[in-house]
N, C-alpha and C positions, 0 to 999 in steps of 0.2 A: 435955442436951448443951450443954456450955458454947463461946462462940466468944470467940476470941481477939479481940482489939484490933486485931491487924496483917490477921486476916479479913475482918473490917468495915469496914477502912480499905480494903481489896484492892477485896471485892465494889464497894463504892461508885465508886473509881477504873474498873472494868470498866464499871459499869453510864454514867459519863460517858463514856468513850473509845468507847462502843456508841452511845449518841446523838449524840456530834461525828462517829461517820463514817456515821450514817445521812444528816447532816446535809449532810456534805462528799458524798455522792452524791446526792442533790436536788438541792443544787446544781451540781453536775457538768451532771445529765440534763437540769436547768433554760437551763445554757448550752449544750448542745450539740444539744440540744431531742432528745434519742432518750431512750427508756426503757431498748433496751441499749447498754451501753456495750460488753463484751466478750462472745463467744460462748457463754461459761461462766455467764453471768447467766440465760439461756435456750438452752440448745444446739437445740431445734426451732423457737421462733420467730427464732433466725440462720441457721436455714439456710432458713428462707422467705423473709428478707429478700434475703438473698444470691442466691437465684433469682432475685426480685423485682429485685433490681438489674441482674442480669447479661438480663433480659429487656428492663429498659430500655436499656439501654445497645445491643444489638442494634436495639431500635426506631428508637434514634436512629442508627445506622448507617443503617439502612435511609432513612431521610429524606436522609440524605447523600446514599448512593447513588441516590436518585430525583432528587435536584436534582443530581446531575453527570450522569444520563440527560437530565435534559431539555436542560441546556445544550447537549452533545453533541447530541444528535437536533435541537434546531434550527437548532445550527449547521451539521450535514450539509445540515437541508434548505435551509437559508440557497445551499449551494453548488450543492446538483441545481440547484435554480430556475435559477442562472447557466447553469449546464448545458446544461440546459433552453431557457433564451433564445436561448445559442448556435448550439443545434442549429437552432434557428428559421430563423436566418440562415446557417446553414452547410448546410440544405436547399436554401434559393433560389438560393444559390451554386453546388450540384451541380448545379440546373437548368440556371443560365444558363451552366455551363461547357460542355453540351454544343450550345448555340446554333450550328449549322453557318456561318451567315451571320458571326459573329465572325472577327475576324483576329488577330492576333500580339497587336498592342497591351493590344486586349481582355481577350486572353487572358491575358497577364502583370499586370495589373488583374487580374482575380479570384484570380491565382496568388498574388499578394502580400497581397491579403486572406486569402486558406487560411491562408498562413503566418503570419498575424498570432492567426488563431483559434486556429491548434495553438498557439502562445507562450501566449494567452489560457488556454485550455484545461489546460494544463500549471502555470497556475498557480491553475488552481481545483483540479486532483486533488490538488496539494500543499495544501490547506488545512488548517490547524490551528482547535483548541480552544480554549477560551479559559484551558487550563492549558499551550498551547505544545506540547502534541502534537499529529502529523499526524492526519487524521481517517481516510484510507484506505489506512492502509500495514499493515493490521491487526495485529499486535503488536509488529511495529517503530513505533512511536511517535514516538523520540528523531531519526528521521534522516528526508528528504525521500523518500517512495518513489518520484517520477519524477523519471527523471536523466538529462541530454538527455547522447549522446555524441557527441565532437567531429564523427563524420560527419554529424551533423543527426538521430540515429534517438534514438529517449525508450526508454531501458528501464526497466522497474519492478522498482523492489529492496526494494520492501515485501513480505509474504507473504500466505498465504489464510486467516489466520488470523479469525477474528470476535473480538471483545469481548465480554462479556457483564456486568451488574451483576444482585445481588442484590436486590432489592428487596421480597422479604417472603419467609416461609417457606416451601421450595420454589417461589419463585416466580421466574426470573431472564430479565432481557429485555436484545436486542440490544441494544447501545447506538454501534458500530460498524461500517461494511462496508469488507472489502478492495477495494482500487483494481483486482485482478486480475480478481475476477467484474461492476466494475462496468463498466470502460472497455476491459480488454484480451481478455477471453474474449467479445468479439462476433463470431456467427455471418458468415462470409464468403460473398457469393454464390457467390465459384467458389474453387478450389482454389487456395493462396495459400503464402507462406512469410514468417518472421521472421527476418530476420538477428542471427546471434550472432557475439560477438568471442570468441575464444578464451582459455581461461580462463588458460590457461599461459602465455598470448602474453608475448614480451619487448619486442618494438619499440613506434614511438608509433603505428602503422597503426589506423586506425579503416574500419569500413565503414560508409555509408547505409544507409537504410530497403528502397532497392531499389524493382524496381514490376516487374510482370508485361508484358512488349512484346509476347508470343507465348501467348496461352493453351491452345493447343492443344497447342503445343510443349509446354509447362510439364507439361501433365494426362496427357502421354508418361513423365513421368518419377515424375509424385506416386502414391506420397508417401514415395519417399526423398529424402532432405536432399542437397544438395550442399557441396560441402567445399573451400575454396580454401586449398591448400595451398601455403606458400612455400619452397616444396623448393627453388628456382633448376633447374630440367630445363634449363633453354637458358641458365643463365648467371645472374650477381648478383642481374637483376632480372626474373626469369620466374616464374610459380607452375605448379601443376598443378592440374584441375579432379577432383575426381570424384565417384562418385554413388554416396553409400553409403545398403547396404539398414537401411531404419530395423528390421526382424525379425532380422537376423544382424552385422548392422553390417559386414559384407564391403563393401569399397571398389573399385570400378571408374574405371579413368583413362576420364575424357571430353574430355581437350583438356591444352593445355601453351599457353603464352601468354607472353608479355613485357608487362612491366608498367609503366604509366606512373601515378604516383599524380595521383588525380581524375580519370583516361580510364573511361570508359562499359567495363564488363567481359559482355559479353554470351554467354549459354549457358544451353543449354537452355530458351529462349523467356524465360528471367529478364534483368533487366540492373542491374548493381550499380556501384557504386563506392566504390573506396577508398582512401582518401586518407592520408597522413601516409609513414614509411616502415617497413615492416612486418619485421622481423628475418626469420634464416632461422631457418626451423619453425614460424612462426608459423600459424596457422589462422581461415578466417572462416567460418562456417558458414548458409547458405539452407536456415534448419530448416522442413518444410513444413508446411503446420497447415490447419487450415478455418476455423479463426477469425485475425480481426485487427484489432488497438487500431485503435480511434477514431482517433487522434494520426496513429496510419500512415497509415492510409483517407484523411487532409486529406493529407498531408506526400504522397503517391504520385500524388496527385490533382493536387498543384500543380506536382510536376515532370515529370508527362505535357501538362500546358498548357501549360511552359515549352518541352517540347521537341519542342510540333505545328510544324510548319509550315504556312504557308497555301495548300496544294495541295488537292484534293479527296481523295486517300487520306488527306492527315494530319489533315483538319476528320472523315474520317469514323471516325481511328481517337479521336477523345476519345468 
């Protein structure tokens, strides 16, 4: 078999161009330090690597997530503990408020401490993390979940949501608590109500927190919601009262009144007030419940001290 000139000049040239690119991929692998460069080099051992990556990469998420649990979780307990503190002194305080031998003065002394705790207090449930989200407004984050309104009552506008992080495979732990089951779904001794502002309302009317004058009255009527309605029955500045069934929502008139904004509105063993000037239509609603915030408990406390007098029924109604 005879070979051409221009064969053996070929094969030679092939068999150089085969060792300069063996050469040119040692050095390739040498600087990128991997033995594969592309998937087609080993198609099974890239897809092992590729596992291998993608499990580390989760891993390292994982750590992530364990160190923003813990910052969170101590920062929450950072805020109980205050909490906690609080309540210390916000017990001795319930004490000494019901001291029969105290007078007026006294009494205005402890009221203006109450009201210092609830401010206190309201700014430990707004705490944040150390990424600038709220800690108990559970998945509102971005916004303050307690929001004092102008009649002096804290509503919470965060939700019941929990948090949760990952933290290994099937494995996820709280890492946040809503403000609603820590502070405001506490059990009530007796039968109780929460004032709401109407959601449609147009005027700048605000109502307080309210407080129970009449308990007995009150446990006559629970546990339908009362309803102050700014219908004007006697004129510009009159409402109507009524007592609707919280099972049919059917509304009953209990009263018609004239309205003075900040005058004491008393009905049905309740007493409220409301301030600002309230448009016509507008609604404020004494929703009844068995439980009630922390915040209120101070705030209802301090404005039954305020408005004892120093006779023997008014030392015996604190």
């Amino acid at each position: 078999m005879r070979i051409a000139t221009s064969q053996l000049f070929d094969s030679g040239l092939k068999g150089i161009q085969d060792v300069q690119s063996g050469l040119t991929r040692t050095q390739d692998e040498i600087a990128s330090g991997k033995r594969l460069l592309t998937p087609a080099d080993d198609p099974a051992s890239a897809t092992l690597i590729d596992r291998i990556n993608q499990e580390s990469a989760r891993s390292d998420q994982y750590l992530r997530n364990i160190d923003v649990a813990q910052r969170d979780l101590q920062q929450q307990e950072s805020q109980l503990t205050a909490v906690e503190d609080s309540m210390y002194r916000l017990r001795e305080l319930f004490v000494a408020a019901g001291n029969a031998a105290y007078g007026s003065s006294e009494r205005a002394s402890i009221a203006s401490e109450l009201e210092s705790k609830a401010v206190e207090l309201q700014g430990l449930f707004n705490g944040q993390g150390a990424n600038g989200e709220y800690l108990f407004g559970g998945y509102q984050g971005s916004s303050a979940p307690f929001v004092s309104r102008p009649g002096g009552a804290v509503e919470y506008r965060g939700d019941t949501g929990q948090r949760y992080l990952q933290v290994s495979t099937g494995v996820d732990i709280a890492v946040r608590d809503n403000g609603q089951a820590l502070f405001e779904d506490v059990p009530a001794a007796n039968n109780t109500f929460i004032t709401r502002t109407g959601a449609a309302n147009t005027g700048d009317g605000n109502i307080d927190p309210g407080r129970i004058v009449d308990q007995a009255a009150y446990d006559a009527v629970y546990p339908d919601d009362i309803v102050l309605s700014f219908d004007a029955p006697l004129g510009q500045d009159s409402f109507s009262a009524y007592r609707r069934d919280r099972n049919t929502g059917a509304l009953t008139l209990v009263s018609t009144q004239a309205f003075a904004p900040g005058s004491p509105v008393r009905l049905a063993g309740a007493e409220v007030r409301v301030i600002g000037k309230p448009a016509l239509g507008d609604e404020f609603v004494l929703q009844s419940s068995n439980r009630q915030p922390l915040i209120t408990t101070i705030q209802r406390l301090a404005a039954s001290l305020r408005a004892t007098d120093d006779s023997e029924i008014g030392r015996a109604h604190v």
